[in-house]
C-alpha positions in Angstrom: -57.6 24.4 34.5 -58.9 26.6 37.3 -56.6 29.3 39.0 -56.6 27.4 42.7 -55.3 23.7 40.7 -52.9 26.0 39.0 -52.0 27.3 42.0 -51.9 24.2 43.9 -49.5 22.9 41.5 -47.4 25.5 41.4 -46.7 25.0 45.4 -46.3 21.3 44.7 -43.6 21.9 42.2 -41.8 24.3 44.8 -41.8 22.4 47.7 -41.0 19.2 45.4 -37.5 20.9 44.1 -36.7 22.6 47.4 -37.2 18.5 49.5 -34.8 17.5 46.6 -32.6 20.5 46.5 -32.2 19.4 50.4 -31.7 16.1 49.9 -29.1 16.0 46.9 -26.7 18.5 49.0 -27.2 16.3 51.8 -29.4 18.7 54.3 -26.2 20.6 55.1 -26.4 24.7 54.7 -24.2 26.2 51.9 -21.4 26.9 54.3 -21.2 24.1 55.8 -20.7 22.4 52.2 -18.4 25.1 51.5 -16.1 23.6 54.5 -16.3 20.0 52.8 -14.7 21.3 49.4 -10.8 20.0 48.9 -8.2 22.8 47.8 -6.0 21.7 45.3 -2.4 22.6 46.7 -1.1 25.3 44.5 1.7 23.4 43.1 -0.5 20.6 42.0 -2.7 22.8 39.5 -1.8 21.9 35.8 -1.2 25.4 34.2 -1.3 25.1 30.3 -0.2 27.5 27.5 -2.6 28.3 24.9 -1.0 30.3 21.4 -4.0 32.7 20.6 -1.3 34.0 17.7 -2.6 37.2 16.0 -6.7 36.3 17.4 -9.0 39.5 18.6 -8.1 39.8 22.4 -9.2 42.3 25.3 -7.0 43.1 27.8 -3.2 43.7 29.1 -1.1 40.5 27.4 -0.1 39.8 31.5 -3.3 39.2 32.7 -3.1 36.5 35.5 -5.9 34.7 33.5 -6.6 34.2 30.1 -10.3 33.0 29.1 -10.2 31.6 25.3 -13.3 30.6 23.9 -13.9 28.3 20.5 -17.2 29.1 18.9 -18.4 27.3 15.5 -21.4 29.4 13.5 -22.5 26.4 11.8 
């Protein structure tokens, strides 16, 4: 393969993902899609309790959030 077909392709693939990029968010700039997005009410979010018991942890035990992660070596 020559370094002008390589190029050529490469600008294919670019403007290929950036027409479907536009068309799969509607055409709409990232603001204006950011004005579409529903809030959840505050009292509607489902807060849940997770016992992380003696596990390693980082961080003050008040933290407004907690991130716990499950991991399997296998």
């Amino acid at each position: 393969m020559s370094k002008g077909t390589a190029f050529l392709g490469i600008i294919i693939a670019f403007a290929s993902g950036y027409f479907v990029g536009q068309y799969a968010k509607g055409g709409g700039s990232a603001d204006e899609a950011a004005g579409q997005l529903a809030v959840a009410p505050i009292d509607a979010v489902e807060r849940l309790r997770v016992p992380v018991g003696l596990s390693a942890s980082k961080g003050p035990k008040d933290a407004k959030v907690t991130i716990v992660e499950f991991s399997d070596f296998q």
